[in-house]
C-alpha positions as CSV (number, residue, x, y, z in Angstrom):
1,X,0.0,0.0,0.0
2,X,1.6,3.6,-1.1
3,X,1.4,6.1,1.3
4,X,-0.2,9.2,0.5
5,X,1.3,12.9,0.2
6,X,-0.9,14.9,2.2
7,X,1.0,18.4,2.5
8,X,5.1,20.2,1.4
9,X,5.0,23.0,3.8
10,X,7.3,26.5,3.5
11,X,10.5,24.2,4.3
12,X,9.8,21.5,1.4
13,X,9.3,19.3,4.3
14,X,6.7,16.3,2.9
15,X,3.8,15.4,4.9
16,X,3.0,11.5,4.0
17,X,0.3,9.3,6.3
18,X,0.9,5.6,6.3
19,X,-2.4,4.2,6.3
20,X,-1.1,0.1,6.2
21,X,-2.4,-1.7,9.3
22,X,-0.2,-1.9,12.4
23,X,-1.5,-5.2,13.6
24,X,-1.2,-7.2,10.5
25,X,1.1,-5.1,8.5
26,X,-1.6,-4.5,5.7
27,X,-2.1,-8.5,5.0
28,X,-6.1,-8.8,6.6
29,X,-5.3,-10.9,8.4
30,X,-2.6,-14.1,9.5
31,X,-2.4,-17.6,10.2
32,X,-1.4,-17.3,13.8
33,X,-5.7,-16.3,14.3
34,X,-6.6,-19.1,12.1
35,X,-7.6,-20.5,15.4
36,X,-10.0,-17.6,16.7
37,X,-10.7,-16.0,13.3
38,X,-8.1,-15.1,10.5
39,X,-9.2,-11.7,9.7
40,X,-7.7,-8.7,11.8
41,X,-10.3,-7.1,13.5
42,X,-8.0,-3.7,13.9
43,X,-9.1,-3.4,10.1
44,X,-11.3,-5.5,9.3
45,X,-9.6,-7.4,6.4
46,X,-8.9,-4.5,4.7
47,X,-5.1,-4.0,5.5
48,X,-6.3,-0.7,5.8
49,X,-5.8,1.4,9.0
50,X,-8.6,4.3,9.7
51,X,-5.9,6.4,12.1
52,X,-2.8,6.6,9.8
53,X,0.7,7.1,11.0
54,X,1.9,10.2,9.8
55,X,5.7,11.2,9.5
56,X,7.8,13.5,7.7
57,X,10.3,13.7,5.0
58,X,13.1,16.7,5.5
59,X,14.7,18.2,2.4
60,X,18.4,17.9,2.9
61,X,19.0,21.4,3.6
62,X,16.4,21.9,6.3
63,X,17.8,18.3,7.8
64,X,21.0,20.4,8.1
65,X,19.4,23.1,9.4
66,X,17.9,21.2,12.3
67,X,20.6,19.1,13.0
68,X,22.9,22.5,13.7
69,X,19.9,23.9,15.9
70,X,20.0,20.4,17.7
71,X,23.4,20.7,18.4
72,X,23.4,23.8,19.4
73,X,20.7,22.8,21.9
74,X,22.8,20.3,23.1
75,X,26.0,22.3,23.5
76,X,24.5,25.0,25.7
77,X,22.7,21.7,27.8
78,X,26.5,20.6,28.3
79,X,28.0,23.8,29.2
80,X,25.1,24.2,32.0
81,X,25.8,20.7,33.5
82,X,29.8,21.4,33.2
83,X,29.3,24.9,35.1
84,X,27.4,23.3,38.1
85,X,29.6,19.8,37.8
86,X,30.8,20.1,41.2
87,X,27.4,21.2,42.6
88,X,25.8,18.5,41.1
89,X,28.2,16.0,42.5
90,X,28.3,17.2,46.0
91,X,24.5,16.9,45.8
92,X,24.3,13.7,44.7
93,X,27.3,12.6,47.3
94,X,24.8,13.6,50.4
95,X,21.6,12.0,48.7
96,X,23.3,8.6,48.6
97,X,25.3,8.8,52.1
98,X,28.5,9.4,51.1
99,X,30.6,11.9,53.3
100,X,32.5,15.5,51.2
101,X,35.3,13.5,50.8
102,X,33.4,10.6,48.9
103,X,33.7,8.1,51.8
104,X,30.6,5.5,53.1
105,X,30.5,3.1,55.5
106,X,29.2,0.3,54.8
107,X,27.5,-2.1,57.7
108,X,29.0,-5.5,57.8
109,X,27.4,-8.5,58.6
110,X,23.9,-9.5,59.3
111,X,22.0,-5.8,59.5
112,X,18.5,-8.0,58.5
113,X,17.7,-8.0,61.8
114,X,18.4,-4.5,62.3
115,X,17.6,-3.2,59.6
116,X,15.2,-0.6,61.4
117,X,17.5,0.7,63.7
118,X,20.0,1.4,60.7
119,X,17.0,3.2,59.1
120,X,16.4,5.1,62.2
121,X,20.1,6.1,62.7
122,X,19.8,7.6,59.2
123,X,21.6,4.8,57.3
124,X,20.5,4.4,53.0
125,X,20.5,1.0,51.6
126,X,20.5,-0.2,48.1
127,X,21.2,-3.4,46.3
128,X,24.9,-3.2,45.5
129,X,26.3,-1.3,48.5
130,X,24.1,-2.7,51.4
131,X,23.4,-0.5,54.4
132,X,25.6,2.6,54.5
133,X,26.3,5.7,56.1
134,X,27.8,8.9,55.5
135,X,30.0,8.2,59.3
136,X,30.7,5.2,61.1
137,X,27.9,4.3,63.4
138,X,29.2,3.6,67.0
139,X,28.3,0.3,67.8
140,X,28.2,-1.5,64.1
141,X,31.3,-2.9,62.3
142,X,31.8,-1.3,59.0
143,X,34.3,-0.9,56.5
144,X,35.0,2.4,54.7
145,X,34.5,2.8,51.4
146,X,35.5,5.9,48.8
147,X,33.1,6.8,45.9
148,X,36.5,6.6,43.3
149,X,37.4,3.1,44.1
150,X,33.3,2.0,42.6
151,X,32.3,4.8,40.9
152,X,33.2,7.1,37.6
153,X,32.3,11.0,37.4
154,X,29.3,12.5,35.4
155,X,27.7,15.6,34.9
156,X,24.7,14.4,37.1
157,X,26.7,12.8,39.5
158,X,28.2,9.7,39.4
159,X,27.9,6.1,37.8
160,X,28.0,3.3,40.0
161,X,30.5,0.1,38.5
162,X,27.9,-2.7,39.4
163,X,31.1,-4.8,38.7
164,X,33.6,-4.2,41.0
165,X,33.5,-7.2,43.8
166,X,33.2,-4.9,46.6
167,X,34.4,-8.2,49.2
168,X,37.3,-7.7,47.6
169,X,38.1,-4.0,47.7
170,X,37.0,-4.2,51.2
171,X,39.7,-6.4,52.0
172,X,42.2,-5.4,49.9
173,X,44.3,-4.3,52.9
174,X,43.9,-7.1,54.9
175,X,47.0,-10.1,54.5
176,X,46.1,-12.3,51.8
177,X,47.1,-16.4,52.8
178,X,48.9,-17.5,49.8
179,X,46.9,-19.9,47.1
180,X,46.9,-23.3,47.5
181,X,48.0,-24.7,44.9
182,X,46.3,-28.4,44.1
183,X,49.0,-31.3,44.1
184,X,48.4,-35.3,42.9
185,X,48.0,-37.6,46.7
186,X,49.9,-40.6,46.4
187,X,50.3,-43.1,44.2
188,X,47.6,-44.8,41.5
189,X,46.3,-48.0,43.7
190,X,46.9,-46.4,47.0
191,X,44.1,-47.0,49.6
192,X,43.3,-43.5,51.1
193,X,41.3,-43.0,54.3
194,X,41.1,-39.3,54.8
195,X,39.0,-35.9,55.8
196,X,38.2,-33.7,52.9
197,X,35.7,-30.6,52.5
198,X,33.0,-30.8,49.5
199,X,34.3,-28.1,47.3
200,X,31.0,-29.0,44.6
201,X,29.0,-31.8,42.9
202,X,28.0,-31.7,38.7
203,X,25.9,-34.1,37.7
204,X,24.4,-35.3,34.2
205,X,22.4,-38.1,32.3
206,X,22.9,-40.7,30.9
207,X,20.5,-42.9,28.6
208,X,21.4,-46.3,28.7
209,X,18.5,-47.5,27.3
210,X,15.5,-45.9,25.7
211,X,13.3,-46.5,28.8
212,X,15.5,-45.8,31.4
213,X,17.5,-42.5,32.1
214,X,20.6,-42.4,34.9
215,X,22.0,-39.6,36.8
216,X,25.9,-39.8,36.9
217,X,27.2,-37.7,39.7
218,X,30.6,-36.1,39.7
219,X,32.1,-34.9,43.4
220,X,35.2,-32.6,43.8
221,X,36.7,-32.3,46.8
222,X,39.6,-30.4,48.6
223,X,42.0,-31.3,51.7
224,X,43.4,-29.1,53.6
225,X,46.0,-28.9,51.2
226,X,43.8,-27.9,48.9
227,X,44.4,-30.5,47.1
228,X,41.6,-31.7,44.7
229,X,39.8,-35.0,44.8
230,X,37.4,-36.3,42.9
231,X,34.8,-38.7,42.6
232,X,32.3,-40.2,39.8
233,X,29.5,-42.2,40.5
234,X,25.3,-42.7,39.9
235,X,25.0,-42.5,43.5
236,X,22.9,-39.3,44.9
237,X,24.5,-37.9,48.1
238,X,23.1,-35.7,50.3
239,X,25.9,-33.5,51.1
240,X,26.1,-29.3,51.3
241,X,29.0,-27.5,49.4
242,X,31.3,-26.6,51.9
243,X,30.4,-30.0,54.2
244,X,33.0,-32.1,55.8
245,X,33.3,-35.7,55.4
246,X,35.2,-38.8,55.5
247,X,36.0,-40.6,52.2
248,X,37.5,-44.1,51.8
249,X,38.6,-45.1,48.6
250,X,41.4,-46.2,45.9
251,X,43.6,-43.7,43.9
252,X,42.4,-44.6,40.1
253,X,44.4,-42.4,38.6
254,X,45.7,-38.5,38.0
255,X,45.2,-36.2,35.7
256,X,44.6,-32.4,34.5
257,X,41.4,-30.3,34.4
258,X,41.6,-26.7,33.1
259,X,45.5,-26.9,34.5
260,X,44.5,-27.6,38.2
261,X,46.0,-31.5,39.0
262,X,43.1,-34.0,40.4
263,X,43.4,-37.2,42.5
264,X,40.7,-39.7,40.7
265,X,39.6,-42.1,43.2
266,X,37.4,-44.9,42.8
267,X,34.8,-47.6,44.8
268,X,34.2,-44.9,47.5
269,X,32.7,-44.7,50.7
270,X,31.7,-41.6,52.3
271,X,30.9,-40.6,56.2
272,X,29.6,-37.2,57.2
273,X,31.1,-35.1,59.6
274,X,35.0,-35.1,60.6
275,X,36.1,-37.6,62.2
């Protein structure tokens, strides 16, 4: 369906409506209604829309001639924000508890419970940065943290880095215990009898045959070496990440994953807690 001219004003800027139906883009219908009716009731079957869309057509010299205006609009927009920059961020510093020197403090721990008393003591939370304050609260362990180390500068303020792990920045200054690094445990065919923490489980099927499906699990471990263990087998164990427990097994064999060295083991016997 043509559109229709319906006006060139002083500018040679064209006037055109778009009468072609919005719901069934001027067809009268589709299969997808076959089902509750193929015709579109919006127009009737026609394709036809009785309220067109009407847009404009700019010569190339009035295109230019709004474009300039439009940037012009936007220049003197910038050079407002840029003259009250600092304003503007000192504002937005005290809306979201930070202190004139861009510092928070953030609550550690549990605050759940207290939560209302935060609230009371004039403390902000959000998603990212928790409970906060613009000074350390008397009373409540927090750690400090600076608007720069999460957070870029803008003309309205700032903009937040959702990414940054803020665990990690607030620890940054605390002494790091080296990396354990994962070593093989003794020798292919040694018995081992040991206590190990459940570091995660995977799990996938398997389809044996076409009427019966199988889970096979697949358990990692670490000692407190951190040493890596692991484990396949179809048997389901109920055992948390981060449980420890008592394995009993033989070493089948060692080898690589993603360049960290794992202690296969094999015919396994595991017994919750550490004993």
């Amino acid at each position: 369906m043509e559109d229709k001219l319906i006006k060139i004003d002083k500018n040679g800027t064209k006037y055109y409506a778009d009468y072609t139906c919005p719901r069934c883009g001027g067809a009268g219908g589709s299969d997808k209604w076959q089902f509750t009716g193929w015709t579109c009731y919006d127009c009737g079957g026609s394709g036809k829309s009785a309220n067109p869309h009407i847009y404009k057509v700019y010569t190339p010299e009035y295109q230019a001639k709004l474009d300039a205006q439009r940037a012009k609009r936007q220049a003197k927009k910038r050079a407002e924000l840029e003259a009250k920059a600092d304003e503007t961020r000192k504002e937005w510093l005290d809306k979201h508890q930070f202190n004139e020197n861009g510092d928070t403090y953030k609550i550690l721990g549990d605050t759940y419970a207290i939560k209302d008393d935060l609230k009371a003591l004039g403390a902000k939370y959000d998603s990212f940065l928790g409970w906060h304050t613009k000074t350390a609260l008397e009373g409540y362990e927090s750690a400090k943290i600076n608007i720069s180390d999460i957070a870029s500068e803008t003309l309205y303020g700032y903009a937040i880095d959702y990414t940054v792990d803020l665990e990690k920045l607030i620890n940054k200054d605390k002494p790091q215990e080296p990396e354990k690094v994962s070593e093989y445990i003794g020798n292919v065919g040694d018995k081992i009898d040991m206590v190990v923490t459940l570091d995660h489980v995977a799990y996938w099927e398997n389809s044996f045959r076409p009427w019966e499906h199988n889970l096979t699990y697949l358990y990692s471990f670490k000692d407190d070496n951190g040493n890596v263990l692991v484990w396949q087998t179809s048997k389901g164990l109920v055992i948390d990440d981060g449980a420890k427990v008592t394995i009993k097994g033989t070493i089948k064999e060692h080898n690589e994953y993603k360049e960290v060295k794992q202690t296969v083991l094999t015919r396994c016997k595991i017994t919750q807690g550490d004993t």
